[in-house]
MDTraj code that builds the backbone (N, CA, C; nanometers):
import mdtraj as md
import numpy as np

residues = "UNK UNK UNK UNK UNK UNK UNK UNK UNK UNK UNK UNK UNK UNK UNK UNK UNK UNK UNK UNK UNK UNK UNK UNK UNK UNK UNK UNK UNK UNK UNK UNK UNK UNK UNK UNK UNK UNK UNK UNK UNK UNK UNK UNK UNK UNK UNK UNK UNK UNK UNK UNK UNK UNK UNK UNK UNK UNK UNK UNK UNK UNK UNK UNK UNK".split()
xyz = np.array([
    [5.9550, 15.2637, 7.7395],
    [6.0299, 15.3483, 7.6497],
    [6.1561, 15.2737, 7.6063],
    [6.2230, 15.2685, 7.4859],
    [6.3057, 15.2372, 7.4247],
    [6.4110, 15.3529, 7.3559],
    [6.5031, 15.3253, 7.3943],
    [6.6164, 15.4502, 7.3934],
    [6.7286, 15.3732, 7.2362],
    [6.7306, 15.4258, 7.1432],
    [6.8248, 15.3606, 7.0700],
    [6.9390, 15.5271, 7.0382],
    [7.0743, 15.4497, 6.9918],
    [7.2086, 15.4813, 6.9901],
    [7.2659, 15.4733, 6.8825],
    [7.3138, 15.6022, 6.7927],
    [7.3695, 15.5719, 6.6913],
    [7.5084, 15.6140, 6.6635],
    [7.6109, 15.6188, 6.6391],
    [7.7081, 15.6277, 6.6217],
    [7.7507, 15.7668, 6.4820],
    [7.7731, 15.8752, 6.5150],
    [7.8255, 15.9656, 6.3932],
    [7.9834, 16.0097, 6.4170],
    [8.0472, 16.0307, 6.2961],
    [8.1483, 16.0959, 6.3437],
    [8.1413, 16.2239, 6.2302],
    [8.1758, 16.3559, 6.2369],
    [8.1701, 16.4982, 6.2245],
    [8.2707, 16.5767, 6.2598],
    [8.3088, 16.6564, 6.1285],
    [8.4292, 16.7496, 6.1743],
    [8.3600, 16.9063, 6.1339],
    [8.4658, 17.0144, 6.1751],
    [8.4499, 17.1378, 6.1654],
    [8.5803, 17.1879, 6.1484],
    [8.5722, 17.3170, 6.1050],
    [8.6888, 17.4183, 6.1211],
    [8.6605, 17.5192, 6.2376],
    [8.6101, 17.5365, 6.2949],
    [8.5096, 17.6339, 6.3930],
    [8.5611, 17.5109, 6.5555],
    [8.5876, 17.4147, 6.5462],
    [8.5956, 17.3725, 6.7043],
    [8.5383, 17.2519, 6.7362],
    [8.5394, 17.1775, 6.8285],
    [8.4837, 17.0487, 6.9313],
    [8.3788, 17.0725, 6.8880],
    [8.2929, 17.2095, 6.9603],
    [8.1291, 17.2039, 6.9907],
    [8.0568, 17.2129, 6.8696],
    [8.1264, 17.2770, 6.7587],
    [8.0687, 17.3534, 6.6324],
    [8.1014, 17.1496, 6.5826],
    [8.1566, 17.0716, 6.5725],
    [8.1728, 16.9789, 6.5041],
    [8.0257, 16.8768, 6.5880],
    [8.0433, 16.8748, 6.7456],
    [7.9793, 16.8287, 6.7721],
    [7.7804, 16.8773, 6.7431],
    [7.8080, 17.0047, 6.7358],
    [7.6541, 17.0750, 6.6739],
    [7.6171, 16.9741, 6.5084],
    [7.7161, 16.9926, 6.4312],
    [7.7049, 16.9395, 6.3040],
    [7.6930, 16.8067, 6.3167],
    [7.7221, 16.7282, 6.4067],
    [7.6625, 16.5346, 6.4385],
    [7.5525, 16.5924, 6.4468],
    [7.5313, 16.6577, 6.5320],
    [7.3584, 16.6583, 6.5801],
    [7.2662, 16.7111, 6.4236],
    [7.3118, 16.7788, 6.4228],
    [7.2104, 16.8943, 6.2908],
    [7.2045, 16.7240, 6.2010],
    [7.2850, 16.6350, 6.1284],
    [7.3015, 16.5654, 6.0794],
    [7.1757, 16.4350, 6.1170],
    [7.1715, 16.4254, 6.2517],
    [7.1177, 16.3333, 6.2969],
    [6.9822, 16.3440, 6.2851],
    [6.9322, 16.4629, 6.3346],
    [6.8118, 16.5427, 6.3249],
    [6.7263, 16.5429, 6.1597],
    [6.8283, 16.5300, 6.0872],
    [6.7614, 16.5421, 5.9597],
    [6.6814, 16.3991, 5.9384],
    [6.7037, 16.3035, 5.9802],
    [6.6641, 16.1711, 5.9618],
    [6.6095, 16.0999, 6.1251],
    [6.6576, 16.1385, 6.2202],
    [6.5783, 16.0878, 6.3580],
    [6.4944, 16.2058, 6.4065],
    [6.4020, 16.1407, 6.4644],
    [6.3158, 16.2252, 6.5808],
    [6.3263, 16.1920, 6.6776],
    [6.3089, 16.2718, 6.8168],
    [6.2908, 16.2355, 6.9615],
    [6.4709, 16.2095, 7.0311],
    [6.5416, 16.3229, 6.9403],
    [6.6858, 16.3202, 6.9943],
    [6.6769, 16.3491, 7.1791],
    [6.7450, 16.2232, 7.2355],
    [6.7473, 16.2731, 7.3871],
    [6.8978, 16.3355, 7.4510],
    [6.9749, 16.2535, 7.3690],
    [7.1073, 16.3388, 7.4029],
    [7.2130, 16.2954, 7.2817],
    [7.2978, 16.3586, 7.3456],
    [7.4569, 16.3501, 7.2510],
    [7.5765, 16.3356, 7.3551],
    [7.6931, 16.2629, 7.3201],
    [7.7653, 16.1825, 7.4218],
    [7.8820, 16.2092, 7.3203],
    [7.9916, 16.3009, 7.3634],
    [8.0809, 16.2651, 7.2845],
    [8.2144, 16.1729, 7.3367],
    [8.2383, 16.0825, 7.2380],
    [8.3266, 15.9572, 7.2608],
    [8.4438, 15.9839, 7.2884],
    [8.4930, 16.0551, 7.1260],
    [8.6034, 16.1228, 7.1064],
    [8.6271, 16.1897, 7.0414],
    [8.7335, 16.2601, 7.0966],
    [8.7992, 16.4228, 7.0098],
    [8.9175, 16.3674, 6.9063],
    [8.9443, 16.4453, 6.7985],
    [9.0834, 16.4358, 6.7199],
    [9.0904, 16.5794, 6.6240],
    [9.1511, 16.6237, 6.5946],
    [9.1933, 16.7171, 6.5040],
    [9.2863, 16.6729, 6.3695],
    [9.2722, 16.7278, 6.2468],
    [9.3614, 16.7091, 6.1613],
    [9.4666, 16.8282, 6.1360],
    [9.5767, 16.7992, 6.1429],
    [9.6696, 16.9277, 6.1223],
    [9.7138, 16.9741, 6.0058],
    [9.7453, 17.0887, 5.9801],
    [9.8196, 17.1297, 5.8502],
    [9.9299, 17.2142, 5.8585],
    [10.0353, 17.2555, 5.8251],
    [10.1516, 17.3680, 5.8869],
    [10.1073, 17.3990, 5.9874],
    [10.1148, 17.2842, 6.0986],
    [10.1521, 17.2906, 6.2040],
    [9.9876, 17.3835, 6.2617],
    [9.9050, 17.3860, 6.2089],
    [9.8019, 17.4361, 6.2773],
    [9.6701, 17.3524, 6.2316],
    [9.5360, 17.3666, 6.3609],
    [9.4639, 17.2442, 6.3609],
    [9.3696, 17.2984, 6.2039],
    [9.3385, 17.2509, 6.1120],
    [9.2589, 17.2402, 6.0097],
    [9.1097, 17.1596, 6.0169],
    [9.0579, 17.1169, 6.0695],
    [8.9371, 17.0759, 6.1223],
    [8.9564, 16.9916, 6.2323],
    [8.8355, 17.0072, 6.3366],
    [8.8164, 16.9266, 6.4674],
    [8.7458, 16.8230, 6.4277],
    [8.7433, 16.7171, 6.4977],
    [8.6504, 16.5737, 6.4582],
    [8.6324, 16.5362, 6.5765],
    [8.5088, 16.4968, 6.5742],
    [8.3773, 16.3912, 6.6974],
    [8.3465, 16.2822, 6.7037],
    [8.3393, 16.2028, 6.7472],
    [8.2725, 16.0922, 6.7030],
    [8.1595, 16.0634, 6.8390],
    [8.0712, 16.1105, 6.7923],
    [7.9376, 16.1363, 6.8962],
    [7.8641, 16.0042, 6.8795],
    [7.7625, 15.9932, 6.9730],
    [7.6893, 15.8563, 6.9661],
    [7.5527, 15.9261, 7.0492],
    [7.4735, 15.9304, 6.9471],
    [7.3723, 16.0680, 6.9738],
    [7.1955, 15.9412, 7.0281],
    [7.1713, 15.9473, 7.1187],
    [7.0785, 15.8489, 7.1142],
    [6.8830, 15.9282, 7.1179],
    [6.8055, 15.8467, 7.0688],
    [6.6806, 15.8764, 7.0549],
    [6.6024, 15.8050, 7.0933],
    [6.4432, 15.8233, 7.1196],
    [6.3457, 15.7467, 7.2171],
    [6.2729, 15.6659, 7.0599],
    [6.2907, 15.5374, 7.0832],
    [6.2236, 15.4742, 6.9328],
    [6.0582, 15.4636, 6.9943],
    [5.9688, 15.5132, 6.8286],
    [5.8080, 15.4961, 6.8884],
    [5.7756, 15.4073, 6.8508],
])
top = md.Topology()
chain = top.add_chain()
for i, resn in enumerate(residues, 1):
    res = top.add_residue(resn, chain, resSeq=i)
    for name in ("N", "CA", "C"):
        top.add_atom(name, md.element.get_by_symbol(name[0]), res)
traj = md.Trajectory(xyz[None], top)
């Protein structure tokens, strides 16, 4: 078996998990045989002083056939 690793990064207004759901949904549209999701790192962008979208940068890996 061969495991390959790809690198996305994904934001939301909804949170971490809701940003990290949207790497995945993203990934899914174009890979098959997703085995997991690994998130790297967190960041937020701010606006008056409150967070305006969350950001991921996931590295989501799949079983190549």
């Amino acid at each position: 078996m061969v495991i390959k690793v790809i690198e996305i990064l994904a934001s939301s207004p909804d949170g971490w998990e809701a940003a990290a759901q949207v790497a995945l949904d993203e990934a899914a549209k174009s890979v098959r045989g997703i085995k997991s999701i690994y998130v790297n790192e967190m960041s937020a962008t701010v606006e008056d002083n409150k967070i305006k979208n969350y950001r991921v940068n996931a590295k989501i890996s799949f079983e190549v056939q």
